[in-house]
GUZALUM-611236 format. One record per atom (N, C-alpha, C): residue in three letters; x negated, y negated, z. Coordinates in steps of 0.05 Angstrom, whole numbers, padded with zeros to 5 digits, always signed. Layout:
GUZALUM-611236
ALAXYZ/...
***
This chain:
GUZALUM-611236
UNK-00232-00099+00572/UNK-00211-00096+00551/UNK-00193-00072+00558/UNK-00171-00078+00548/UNK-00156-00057+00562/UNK-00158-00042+00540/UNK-00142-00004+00556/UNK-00158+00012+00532/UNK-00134+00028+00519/UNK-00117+00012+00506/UNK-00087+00024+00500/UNK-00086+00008+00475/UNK-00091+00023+00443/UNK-00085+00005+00421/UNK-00055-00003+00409/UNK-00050-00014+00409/UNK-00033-00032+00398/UNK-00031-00027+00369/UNK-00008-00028+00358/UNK-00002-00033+00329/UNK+00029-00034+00323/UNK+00032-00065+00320/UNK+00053-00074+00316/UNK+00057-00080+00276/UNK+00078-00058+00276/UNK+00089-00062+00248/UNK+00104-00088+00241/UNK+00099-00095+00224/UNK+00130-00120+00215/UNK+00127-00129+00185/UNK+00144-00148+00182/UNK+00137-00150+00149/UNK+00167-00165+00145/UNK+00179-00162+00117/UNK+00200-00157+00092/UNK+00220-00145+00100/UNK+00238-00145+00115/UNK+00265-00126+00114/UNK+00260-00105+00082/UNK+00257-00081+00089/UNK+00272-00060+00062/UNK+00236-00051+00050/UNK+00225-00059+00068/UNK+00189-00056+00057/UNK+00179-00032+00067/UNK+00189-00020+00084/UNK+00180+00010+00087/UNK+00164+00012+00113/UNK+00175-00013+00141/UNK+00171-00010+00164/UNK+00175+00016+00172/UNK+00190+00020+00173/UNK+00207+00059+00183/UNK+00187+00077+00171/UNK+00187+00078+00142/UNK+00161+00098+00145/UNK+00139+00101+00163/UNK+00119+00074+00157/UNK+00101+00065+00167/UNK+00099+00080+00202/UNK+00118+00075+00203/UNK+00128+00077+00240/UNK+00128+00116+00247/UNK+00138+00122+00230/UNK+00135+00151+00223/UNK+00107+00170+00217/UNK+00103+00146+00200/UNK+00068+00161+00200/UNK+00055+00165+00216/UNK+00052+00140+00233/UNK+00034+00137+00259/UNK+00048+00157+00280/UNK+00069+00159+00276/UNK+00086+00183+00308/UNK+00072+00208+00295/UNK+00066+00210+00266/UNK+00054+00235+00261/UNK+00026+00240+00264/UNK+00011+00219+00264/UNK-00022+00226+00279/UNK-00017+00215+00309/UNK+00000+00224+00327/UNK+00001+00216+00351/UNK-00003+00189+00362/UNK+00015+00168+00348/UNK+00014+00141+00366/UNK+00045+00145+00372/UNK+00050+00138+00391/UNK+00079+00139+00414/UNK+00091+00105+00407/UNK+00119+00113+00397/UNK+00121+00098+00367/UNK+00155+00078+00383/UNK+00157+00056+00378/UNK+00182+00045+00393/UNK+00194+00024+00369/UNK+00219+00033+00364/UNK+00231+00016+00333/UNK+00247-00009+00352/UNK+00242-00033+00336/UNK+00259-00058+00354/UNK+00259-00067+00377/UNK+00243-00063+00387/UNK+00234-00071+00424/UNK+00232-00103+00418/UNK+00251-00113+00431/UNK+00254-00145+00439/UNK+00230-00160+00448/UNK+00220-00172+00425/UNK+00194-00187+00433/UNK+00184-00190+00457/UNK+00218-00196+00473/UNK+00201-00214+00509/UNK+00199-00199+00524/UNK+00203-00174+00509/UNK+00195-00142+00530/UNK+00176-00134+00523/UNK+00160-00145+00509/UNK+00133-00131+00498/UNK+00112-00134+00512/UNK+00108-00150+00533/UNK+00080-00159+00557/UNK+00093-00130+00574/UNK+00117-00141+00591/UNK+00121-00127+00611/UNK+00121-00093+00601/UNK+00126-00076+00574/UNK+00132-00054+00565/UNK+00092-00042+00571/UNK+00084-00065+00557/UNK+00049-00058+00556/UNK+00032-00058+00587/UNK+00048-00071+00601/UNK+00038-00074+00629/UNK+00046-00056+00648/UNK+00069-00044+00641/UNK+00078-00014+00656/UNK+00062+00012+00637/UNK+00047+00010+00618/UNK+00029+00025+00608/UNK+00006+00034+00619/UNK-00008+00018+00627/UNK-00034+00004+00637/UNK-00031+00005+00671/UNK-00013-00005+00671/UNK-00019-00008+00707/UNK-00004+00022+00730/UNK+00010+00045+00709/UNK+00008+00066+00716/UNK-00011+00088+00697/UNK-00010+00115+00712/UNK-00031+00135+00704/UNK-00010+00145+00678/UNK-00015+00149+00648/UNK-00009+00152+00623/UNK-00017+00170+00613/UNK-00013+00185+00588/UNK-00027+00199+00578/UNK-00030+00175+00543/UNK-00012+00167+00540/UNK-00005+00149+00519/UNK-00031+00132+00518/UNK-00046+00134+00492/UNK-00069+00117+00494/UNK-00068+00096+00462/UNK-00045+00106+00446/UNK-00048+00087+00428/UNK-00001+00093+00424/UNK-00001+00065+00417/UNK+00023+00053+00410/UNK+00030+00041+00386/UNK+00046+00048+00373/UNK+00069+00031+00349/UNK+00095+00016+00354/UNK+00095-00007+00348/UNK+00123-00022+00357/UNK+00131-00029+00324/UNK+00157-00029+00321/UNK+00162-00043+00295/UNK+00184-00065+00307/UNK+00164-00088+00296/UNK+00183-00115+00305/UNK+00191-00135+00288/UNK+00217-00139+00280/UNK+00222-00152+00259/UNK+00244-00175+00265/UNK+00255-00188+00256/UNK+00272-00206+00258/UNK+00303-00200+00254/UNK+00309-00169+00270/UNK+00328-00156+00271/UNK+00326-00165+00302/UNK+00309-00168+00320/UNK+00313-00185+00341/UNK+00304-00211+00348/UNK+00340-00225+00348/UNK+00343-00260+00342/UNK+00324-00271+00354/UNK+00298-00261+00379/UNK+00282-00283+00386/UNK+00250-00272+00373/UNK+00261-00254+00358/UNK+00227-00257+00345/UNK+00220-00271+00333/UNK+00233-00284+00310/UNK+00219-00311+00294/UNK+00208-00330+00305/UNK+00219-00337+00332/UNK+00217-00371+00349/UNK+00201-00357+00377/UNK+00195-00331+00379/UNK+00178-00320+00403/UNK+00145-00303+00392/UNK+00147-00288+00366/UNK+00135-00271+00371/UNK+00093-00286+00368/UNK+00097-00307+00357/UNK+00066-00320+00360/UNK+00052-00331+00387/UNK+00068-00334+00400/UNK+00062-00345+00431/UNK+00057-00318+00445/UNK+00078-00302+00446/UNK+00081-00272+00453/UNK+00048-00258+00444/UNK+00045-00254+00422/UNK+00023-00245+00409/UNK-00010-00257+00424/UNK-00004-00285+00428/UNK-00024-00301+00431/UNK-00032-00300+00461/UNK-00011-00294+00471/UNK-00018-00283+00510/UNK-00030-00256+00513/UNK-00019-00233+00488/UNK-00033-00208+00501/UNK-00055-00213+00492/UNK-00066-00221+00467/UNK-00096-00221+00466/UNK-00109-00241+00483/UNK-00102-00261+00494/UNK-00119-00269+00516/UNK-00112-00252+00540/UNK-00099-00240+00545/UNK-00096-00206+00564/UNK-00114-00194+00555/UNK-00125-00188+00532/UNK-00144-00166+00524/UNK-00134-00139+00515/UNK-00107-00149+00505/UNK-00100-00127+00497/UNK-00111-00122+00469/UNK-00107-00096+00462/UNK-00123-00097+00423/UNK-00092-00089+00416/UNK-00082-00112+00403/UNK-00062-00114+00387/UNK-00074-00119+00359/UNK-00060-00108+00344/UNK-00067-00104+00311/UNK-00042-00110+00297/UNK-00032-00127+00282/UNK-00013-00125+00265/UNK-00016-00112+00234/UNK+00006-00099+00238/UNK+00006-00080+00202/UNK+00031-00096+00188/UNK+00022-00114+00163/UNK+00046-00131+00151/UNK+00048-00118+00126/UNK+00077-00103+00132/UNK+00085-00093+00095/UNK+00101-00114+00080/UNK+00096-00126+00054/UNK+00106-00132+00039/UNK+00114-00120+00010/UNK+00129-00126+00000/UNK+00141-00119-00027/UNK+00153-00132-00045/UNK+00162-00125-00071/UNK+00171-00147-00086/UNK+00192-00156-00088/UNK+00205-00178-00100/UNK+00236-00186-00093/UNK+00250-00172-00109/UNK+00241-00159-00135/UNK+00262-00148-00152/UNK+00261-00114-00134/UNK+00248-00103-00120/UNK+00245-00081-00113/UNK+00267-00084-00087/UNK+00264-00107-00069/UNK+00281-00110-00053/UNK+00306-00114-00055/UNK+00317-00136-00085/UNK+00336-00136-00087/UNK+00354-00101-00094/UNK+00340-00085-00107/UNK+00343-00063-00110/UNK+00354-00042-00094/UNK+00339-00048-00062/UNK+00341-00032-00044/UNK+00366-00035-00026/UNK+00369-00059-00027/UNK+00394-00080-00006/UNK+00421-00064-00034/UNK+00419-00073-00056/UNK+00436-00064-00073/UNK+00451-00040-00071/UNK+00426-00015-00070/UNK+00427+00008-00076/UNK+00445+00025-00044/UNK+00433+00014-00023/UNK+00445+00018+00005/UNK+00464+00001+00016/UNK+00470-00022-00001/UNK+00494-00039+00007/UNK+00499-00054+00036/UNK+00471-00050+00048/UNK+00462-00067+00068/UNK+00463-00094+00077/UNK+00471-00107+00100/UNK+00470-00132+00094/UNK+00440-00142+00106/UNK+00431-00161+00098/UNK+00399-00175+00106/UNK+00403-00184+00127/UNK+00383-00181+00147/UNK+00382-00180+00171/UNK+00393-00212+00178/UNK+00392-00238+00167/UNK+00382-00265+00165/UNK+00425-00268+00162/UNK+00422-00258+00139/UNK+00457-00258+00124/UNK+00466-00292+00141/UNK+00453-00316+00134/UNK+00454-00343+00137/UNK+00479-00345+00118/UNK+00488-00333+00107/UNK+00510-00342+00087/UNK+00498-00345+00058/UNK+00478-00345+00052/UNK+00471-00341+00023/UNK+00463-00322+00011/UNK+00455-00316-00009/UNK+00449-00302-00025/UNK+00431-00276-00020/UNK+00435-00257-00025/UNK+00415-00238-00019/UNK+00379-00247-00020/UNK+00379-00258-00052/UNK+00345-00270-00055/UNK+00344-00294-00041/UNK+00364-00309-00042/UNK+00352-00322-00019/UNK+00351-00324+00004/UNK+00359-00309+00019/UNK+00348-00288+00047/UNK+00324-00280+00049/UNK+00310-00272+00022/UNK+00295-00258+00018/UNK+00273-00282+00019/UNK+00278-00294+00002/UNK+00252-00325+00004/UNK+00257-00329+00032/UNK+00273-00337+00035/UNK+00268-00343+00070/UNK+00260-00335+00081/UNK+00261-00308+00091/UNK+00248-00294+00095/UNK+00210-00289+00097/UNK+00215-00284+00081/UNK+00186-00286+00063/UNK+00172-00312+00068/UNK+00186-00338+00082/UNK+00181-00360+00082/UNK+00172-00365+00118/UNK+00191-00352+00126/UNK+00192-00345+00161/UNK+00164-00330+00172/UNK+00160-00312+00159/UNK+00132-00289+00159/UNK+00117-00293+00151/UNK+00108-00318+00139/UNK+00082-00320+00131/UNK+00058-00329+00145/UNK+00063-00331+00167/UNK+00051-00341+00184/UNK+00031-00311+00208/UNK+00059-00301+00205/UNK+00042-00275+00221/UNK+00039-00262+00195/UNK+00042-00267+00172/UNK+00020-00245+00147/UNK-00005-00254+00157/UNK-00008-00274+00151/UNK-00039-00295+00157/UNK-00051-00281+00179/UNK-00039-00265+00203/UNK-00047-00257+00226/UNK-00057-00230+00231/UNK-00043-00215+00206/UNK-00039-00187+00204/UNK-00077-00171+00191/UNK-00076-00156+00203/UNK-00108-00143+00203/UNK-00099-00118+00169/UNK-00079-00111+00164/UNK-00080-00101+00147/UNK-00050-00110+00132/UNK-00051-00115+00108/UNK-00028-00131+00094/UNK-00030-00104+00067/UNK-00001-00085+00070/UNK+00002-00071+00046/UNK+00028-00076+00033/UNK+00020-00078-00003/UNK+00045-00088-00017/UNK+00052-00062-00020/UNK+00080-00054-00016/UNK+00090-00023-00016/UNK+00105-00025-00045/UNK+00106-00039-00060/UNK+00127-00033-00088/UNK+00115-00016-00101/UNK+00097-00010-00107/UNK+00089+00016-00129/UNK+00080+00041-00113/UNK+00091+00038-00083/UNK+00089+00063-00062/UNK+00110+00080-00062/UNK+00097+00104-00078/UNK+00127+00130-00057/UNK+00130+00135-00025/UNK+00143+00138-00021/UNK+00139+00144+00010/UNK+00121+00162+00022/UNK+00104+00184+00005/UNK+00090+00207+00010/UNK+00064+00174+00013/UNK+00058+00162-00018/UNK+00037+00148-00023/UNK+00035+00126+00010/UNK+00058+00121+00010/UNK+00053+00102+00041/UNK+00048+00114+00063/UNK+00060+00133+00066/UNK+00047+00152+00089/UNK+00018+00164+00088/UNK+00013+00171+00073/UNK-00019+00173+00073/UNK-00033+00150+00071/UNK-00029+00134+00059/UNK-00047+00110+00063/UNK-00037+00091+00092/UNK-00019+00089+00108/UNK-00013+00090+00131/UNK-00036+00101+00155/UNK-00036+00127+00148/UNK-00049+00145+00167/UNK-00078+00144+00167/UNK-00084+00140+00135/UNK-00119+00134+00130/UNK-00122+00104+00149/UNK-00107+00076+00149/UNK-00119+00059+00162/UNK-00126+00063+00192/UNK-00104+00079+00204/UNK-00110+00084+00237/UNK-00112+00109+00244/UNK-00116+00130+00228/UNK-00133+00145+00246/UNK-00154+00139+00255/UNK-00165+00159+00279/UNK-00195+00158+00300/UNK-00216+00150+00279/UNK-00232+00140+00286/UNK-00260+00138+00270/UNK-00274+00170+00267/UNK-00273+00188+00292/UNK-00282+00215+00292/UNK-00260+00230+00267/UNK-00239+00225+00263/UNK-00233+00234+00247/UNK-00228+00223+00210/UNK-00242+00206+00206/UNK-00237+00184+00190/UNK-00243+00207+00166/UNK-00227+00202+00135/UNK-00241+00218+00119/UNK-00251+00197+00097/UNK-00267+00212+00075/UNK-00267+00188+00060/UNK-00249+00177+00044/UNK-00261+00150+00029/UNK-00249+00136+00016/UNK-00222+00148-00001/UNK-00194+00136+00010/UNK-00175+00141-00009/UNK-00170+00131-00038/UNK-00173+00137-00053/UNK-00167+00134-00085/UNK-00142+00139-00098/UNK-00128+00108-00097/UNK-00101+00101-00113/UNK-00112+00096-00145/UNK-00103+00116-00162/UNK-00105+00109-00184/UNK-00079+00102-00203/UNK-00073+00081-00213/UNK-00048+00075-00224/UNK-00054+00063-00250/UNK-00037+00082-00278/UNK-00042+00072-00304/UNK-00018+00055-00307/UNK-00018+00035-00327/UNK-00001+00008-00325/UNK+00001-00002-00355/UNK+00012-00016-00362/UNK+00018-00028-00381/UNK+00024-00049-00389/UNK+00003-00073-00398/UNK+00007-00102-00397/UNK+00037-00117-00399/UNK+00051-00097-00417/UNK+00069-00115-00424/UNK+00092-00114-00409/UNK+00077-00099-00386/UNK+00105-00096-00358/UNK+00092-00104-00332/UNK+00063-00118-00329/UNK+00049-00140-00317/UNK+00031-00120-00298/UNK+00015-00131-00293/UNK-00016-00125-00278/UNK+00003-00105-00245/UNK-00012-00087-00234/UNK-00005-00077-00207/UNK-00004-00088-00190/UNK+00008-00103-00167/UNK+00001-00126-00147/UNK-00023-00123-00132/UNK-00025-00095-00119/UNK-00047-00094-00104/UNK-00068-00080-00119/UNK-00074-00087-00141/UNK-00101-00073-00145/UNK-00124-00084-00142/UNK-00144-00072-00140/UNK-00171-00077-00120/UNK-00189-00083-00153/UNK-00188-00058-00172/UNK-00206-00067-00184/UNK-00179-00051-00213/UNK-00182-00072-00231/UNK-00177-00077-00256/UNK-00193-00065-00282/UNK-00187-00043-00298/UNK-00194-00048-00322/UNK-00178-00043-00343/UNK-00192-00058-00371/UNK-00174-00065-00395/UNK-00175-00044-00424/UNK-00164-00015-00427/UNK-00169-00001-00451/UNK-00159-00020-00470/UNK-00149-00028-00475/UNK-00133-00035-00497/UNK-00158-00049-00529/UNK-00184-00039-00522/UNK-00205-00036-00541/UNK-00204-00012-00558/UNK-00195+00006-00538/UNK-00201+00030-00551/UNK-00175+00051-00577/UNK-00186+00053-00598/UNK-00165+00071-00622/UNK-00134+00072-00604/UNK-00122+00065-00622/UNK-00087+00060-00601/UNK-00073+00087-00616/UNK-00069+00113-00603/UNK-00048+00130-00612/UNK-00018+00124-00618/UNK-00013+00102-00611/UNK+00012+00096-00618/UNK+00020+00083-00650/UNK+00001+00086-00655/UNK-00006+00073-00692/UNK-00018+00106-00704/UNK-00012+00122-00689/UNK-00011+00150-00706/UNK+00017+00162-00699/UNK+00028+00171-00733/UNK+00052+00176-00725/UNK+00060+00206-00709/UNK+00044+00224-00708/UNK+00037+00242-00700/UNK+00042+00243-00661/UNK+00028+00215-00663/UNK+00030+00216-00636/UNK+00052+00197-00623/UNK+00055+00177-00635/UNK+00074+00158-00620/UNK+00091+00163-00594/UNK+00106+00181-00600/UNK+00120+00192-00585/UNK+00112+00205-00558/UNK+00092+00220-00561/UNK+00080+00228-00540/UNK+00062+00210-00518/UNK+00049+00219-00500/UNK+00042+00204-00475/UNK+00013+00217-00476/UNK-00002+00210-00452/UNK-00029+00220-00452/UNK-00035+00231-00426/UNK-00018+00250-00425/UNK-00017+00274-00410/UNK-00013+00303-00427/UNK-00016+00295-00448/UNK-00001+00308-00471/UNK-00031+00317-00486/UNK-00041+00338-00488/UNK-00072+00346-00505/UNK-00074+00347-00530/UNK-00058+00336-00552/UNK-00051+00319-00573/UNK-00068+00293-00569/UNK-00059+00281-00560/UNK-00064+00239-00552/UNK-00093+00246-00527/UNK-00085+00273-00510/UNK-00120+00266-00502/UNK-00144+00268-00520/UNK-00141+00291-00530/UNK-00158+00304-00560/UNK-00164+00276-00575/UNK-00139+00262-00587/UNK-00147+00238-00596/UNK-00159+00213-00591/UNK-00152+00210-00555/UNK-00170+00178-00549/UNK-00191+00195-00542/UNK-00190+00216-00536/UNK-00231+00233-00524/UNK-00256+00237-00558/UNK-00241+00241-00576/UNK-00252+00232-00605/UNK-00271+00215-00602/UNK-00268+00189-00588/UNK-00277+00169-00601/UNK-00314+00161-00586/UNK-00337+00160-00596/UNK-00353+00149-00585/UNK-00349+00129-00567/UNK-00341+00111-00571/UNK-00336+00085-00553/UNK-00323+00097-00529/UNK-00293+00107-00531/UNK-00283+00128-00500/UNK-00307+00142-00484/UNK-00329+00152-00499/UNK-00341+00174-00485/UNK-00361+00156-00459/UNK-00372+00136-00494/UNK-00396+00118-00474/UNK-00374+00103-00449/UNK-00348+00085-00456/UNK-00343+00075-00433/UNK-00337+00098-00412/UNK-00328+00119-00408/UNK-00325+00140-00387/UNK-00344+00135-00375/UNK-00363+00143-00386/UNK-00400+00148-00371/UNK-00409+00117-00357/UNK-00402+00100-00372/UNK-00413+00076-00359/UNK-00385+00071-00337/UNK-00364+00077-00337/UNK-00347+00071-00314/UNK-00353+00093-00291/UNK-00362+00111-00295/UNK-00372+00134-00270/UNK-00385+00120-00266/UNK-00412+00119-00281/UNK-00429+00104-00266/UNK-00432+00080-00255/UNK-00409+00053-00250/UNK-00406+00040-00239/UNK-00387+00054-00212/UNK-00370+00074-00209/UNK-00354+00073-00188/UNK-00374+00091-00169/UNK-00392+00109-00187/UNK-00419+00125-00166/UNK-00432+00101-00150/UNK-00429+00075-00153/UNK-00447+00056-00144/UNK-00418+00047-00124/UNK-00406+00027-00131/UNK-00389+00018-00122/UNK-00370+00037-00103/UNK-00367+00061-00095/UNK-00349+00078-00084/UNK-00366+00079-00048/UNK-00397+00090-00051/UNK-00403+00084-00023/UNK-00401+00062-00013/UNK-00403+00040-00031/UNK-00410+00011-00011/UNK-00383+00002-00003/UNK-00355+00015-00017/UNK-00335+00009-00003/UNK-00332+00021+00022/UNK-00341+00046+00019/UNK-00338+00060+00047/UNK-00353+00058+00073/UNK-00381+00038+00056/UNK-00386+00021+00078/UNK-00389-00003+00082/UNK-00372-00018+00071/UNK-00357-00035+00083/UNK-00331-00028+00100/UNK-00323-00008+00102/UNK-00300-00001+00117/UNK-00278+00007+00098/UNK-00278+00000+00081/UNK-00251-00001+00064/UNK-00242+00033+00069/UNK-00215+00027+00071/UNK-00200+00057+00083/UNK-00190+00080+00057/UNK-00191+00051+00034/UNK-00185+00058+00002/UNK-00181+00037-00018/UNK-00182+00047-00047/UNK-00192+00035-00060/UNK-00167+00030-00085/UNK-00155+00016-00095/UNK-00138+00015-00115/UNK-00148+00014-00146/UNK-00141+00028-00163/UNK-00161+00019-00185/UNK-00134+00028-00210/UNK-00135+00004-00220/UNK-00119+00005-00243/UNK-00122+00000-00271/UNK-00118+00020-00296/UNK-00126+00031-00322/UNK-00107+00014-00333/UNK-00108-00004-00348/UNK-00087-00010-00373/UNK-00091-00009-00398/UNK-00073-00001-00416/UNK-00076-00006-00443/UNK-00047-00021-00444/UNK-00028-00024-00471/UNK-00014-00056-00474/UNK+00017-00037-00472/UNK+00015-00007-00465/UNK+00054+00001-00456/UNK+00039+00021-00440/UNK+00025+00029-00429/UNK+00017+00043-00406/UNK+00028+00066-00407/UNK+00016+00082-00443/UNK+00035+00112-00440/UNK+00012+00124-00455/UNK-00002+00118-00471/UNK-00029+00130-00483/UNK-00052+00136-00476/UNK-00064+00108-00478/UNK-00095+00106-00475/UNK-00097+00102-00441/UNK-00089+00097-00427/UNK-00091+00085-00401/UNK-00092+00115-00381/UNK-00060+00127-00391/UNK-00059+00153-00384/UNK-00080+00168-00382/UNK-00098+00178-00414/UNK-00115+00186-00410/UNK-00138+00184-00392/UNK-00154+00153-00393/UNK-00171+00138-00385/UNK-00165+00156-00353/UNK-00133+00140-00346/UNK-00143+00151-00316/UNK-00143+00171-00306/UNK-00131+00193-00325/UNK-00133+00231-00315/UNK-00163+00227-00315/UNK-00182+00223-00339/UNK-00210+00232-00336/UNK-00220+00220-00311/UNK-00217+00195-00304/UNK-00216+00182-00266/UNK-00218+00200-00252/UNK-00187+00209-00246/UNK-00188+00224-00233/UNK-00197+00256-00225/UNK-00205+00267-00251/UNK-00216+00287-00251/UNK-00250+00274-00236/UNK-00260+00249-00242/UNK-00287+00248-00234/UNK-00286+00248-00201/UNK-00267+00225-00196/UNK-00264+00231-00165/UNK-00259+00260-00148/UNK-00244+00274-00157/UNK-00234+00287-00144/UNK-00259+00314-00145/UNK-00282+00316-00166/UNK-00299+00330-00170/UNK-00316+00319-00147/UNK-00315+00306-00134/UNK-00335+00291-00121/UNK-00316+00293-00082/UNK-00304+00302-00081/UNK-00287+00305-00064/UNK-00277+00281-00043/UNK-00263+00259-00068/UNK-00253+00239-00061/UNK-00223+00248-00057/UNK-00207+00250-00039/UNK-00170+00250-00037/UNK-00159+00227-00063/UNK-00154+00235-00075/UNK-00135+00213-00102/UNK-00106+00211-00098/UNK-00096+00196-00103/UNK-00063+00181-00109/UNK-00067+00186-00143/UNK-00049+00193-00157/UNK-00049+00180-00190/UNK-00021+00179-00192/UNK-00008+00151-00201/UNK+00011+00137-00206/UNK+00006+00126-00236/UNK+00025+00141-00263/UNK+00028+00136-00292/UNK+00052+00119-00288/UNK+00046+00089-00274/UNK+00062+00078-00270/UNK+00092+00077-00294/UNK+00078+00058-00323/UNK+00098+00056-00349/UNK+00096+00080-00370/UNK+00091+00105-00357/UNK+00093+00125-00387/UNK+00122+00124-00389/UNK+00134+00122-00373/UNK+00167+00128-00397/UNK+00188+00109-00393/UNK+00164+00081-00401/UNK+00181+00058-00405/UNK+00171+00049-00442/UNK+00140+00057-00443/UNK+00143+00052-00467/UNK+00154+00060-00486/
***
């Protein structure tokens, strides 16, 4: 096997390839934006067949060059019978997030067939599904800041000698603005005393020690805390050995500004007492 890792970015036009590509130049992979599919044997073969220091690689390859759609699976399918360790990293994201981004930068879509921005976008999205299916790690970037994708970038490929533990995305949410795409594991407050039926509190959020004071009151809050530690004390090593690089876990109550809030500060205070790295994303506090 040859001993030069591979990691070819691609995905979604506007999904946060360029970061991605950035991260990795920052834990030392030697990083190449747009390299023309049918240069990608011969680019890897002048690696390999001279003396290097370069021992791991990032390409970001997307359908900004016209023969990747109709080349890059055949292409793909020769280096690994070469033996090369090629890895694909597929970012996707959502269409209202994309339409957003093309909007906001006034960009045109790489595809620009003459229609419509979203439907570039389905097409798109319709073109790539084939190397998603292929891709060793698939991240939905819409509820990612760019700090949040860069670290969770860097957690999948760093060294194993340097591996740290389990990353912890915690994101509070609010039903009535729909479930998180990528979350791993799901739970539902919306059992517990609702501050927003105190007029005292309405207004306020649960970052606020008013509305914590009030959902921490309640017996039922205390026992579920204790019984949710004690399921993630169980559930947190076996992800990390299974490999998992990190873990998504998302709090809802029904506007994701009260009870959820709270729920997941006390989260994260348990993780982070335990010296887990945390993300916390209050996704809908100042939508409700």
């Amino acid at each position: 096997m040859k001993n030069l890792r591979i990691v070819i970015i691609t995905g979604l036009s506007g999904s946060g390839k360029s970061t991605a590509l950035r991260s990795l130049e920052d834990i030392g992979f030697f990083c190449v934006d747009n390299l023309p599919v049918m240069l990608l044997p011969k680019f890897l073969d002048m690696q390999t067949e001279s003396p290097s220091e370069i021992s791991k690689i990032a390409l970001v390859m997307d359908l900004r060059e016209k023969h990747f759609l109709e080349k890059h699976i055949d292409v793909l399918s020769r280096l690994r019978k070469k033996r090369y360790n090629v890895e694909i990293l597929f970012l996707d994201t959502s269409n209202d997030l994309l339409l957003r981004r093309f909007s906001e930068t006034r960009r045109m879509h790489p595809l620009s067939e003459g229609k419509t921005i979203l439907e570039n976008i389905e097409l798109e999205r319709d073109k790539l599904h084939e190397l998603k299916e292929m891709a060793g790690n698939v991240i939905d970037t819409s509820d990612y800041s760019v700090h949040q994708l860069k670290e969770h970038v860097q957690r999948l490929y760093l060294a194993p000698g340097k591996a740290r533990k389990l990353l912890i995305n915690l994101i509070s949410f609010g039903y009535r603005f729909g479930l998180p795409p990528d979350a791993d594991i799901v739970m539902d407050v919306r059992f517990l005393p609702n501050p927003y039926f105190v007029s005292d509190l309405k207004e306020h959020n649960g970052n606020e020690k008013a509305v914590e004071k009030y959902v921490m009151a309640w017996d039922d809050t205390r026992q579920f805390l204790m019984k949710l530690y004690e399921m993630m004390t169980f559930l947190a090593p076996l992800y990390e050995k299974e490999g998992k690089s990190y873990l998504n876990i998302g709090i809802g109550c029904t506007g994701g500004k009260h009870r959820s809030v709270v729920i997941l500060n006390q989260l994260a205070k348990y993780f982070t007492g335990r010296d887990y790295t945390t993300n916390v994303s209050h996704r809908d506090i100042d939508r409700a």
